[in-house]
N, C-alpha and C positions, 0 to 999 in steps of 0.2 A: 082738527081741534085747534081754535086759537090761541096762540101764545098770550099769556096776561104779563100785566106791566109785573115789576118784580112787588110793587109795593100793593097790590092787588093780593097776591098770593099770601097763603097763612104758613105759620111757620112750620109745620110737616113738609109743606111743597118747596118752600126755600131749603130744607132741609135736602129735601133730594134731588134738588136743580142742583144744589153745591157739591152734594156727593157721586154725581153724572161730570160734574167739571172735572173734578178733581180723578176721579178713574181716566179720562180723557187724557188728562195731563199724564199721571201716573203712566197710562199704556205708551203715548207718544214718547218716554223716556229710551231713549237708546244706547246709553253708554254709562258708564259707572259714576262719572265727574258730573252728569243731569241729574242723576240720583241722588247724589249727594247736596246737591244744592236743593233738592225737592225734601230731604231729610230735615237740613238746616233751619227748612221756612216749617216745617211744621215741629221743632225743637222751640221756637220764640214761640207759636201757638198758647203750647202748656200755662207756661207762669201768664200772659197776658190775660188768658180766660179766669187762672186761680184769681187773679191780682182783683178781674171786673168781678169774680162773683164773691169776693172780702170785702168790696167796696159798698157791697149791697146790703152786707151784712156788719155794716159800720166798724169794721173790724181798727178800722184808723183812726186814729185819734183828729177829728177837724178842729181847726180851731178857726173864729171869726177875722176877720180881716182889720186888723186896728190900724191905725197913723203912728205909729211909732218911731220916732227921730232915726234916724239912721247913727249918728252917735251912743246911743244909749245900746243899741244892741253890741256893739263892741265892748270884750274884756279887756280890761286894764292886764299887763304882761306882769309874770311872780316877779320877773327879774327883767333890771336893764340892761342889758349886753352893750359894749362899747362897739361902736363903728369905727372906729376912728382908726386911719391905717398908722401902726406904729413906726417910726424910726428903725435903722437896722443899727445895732451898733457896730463901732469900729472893728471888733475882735472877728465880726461875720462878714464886714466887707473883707477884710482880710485874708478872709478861709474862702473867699468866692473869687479875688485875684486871683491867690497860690492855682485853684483848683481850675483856672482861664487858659494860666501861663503852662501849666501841666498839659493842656487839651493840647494847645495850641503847637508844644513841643513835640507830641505825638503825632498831631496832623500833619506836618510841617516838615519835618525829617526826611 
C-alpha cells in the first residue's frame, strides 16, 4: 500500500496517522521525567483547541483595525505624583553621622 502525501488524506486518516504517532511516542517513553514532559505537551493541547473552537464560534469580541494616534489611547493619570528627589534635612544627617560613628566604634575596637 502506498503512502499518500498527508494533504491527500481525509481527516479520519489524519486522525489515525496522529494517533499511531503518538502511541509510538507514548511506548518509546522510558523513565518517569519523559513522561512528564509527554504529560506537559498534551496539558497546553486542551485550552489551545478550546481557545480555536471559541474562535470559530465568535465567542471574542473583533474589533476592526483603525489609525488611532497612539497618544489618544493613553489615559491622563487621577494624580501627579512628584519625582523629584527631596533634600534630607539636617536633624537626619545628623542621626546618619551619630549612627556611622556608632558602626564604626564597634568595627574598630
Amino acid at each position: 500500500m502506498k503512502k499518500k502525501s498527508l494533504n491527500a488524506l481525509t481527516l479520519p486518516e489524519k486522525k489515525e496517522q496522529l494517533k499511531t504517532k503518538f502511541l509510538e511516542i507514548l511506548d518509546s517513553v522510558s523513565s518517569e521525567e519523559e513522561l512528564k514532559i509527554v504529560e506537559n505537551s498534551i496539558k497546553s493541547l486542551i485550552p489551545t483547541l478550546s481557545a480555536n473552537v471559541a474562535m470559530k464560534e465568535n465567542k471574542f469580541l473583533v474589533t476592526e483595525n483603525k489609525c488611532i494616534p497612539a497618544i489618544k489611547a493613553v489615559k491622563p493619570p487621577k494624580r501627579l505624583f512628584s519625582t523629584r528627589k527631596r533634600k534630607r534635612t539636617a536633624e537626619h544627617i545628623e542621626l546618619l553621622n551619630q549612627a556611622r560613628k556608632k558602626l564604626k566604634k564597634l568595627l574598630y575596637l
